[in-house]
C-alpha positions as CSV (number, residue, x, y, z in Angstrom):
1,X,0.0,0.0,0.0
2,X,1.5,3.3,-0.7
3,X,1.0,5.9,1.6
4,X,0.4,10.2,0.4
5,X,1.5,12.3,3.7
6,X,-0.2,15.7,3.2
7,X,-0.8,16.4,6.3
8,X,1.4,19.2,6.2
9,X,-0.3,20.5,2.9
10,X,-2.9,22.8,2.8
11,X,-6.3,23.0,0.5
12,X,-6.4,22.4,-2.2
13,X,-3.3,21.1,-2.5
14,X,-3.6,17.4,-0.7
15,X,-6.5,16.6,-3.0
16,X,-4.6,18.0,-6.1
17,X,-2.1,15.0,-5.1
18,X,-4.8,12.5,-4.5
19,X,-6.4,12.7,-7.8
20,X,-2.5,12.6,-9.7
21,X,-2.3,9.0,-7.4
22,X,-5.6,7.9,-8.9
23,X,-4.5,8.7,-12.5
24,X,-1.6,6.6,-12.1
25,X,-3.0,4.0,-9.9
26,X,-4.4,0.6,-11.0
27,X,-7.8,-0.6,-10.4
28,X,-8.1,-1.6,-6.9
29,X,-5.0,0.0,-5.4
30,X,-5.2,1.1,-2.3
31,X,-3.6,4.0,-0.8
32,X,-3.1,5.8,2.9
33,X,-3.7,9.3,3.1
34,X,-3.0,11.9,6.0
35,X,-4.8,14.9,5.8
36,X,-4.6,17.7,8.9
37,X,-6.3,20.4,7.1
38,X,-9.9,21.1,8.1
39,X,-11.2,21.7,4.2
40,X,-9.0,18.4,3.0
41,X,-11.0,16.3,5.8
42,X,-14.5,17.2,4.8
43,X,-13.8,17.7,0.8
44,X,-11.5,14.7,-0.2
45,X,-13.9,12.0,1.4
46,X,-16.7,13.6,-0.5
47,X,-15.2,13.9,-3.6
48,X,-13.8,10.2,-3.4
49,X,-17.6,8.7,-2.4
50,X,-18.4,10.9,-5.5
51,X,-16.3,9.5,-7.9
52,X,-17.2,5.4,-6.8
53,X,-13.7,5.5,-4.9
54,X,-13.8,3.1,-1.3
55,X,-13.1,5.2,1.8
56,X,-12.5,4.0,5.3
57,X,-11.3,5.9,8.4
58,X,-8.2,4.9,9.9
59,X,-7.9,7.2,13.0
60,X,-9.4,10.7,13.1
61,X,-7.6,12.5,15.7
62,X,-7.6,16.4,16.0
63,X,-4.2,16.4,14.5
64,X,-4.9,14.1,11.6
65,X,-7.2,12.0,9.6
66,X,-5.8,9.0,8.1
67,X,-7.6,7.2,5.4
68,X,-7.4,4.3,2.9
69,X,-8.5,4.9,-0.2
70,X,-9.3,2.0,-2.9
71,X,-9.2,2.9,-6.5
72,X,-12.6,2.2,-7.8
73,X,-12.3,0.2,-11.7
């Protein structure tokens, strides 16, 4: 699995990153992300779910979210 730290990125930037992983990522690749920024944790979950994409919560702590994303086909 690879893992994305952008926890020390700000909007819009950490889902910028996210969606140049999913163009290079194979179908069913799963990924870790780490998000701290308050706008990354509501809108890269959304736009994921949006776009078919599996999400599941890791740990949500006040610092940072941590997610696995699975690249829909």
């Amino acid at each position: 699995m690879d893992t994305l730290d952008a926890s020390a990125l700000r909007c819009p930037l950490p889902l910028l990153q996210v969606k140049l992983w999913l163009k290079t990522a194979t179908d069913g690749q799963e990924l870790q992300l780490l998000v701290s920024d308050a706008g990354s944790r509501q809108d890269i979950p959304a736009y994921l779910l949006r776009m078919g994409h599996g999400v599941s919560v890791v740990s949500d702590t006040p610092s940072v979210l941590t997610l696995t994303i699975t690249k829909a086909p």
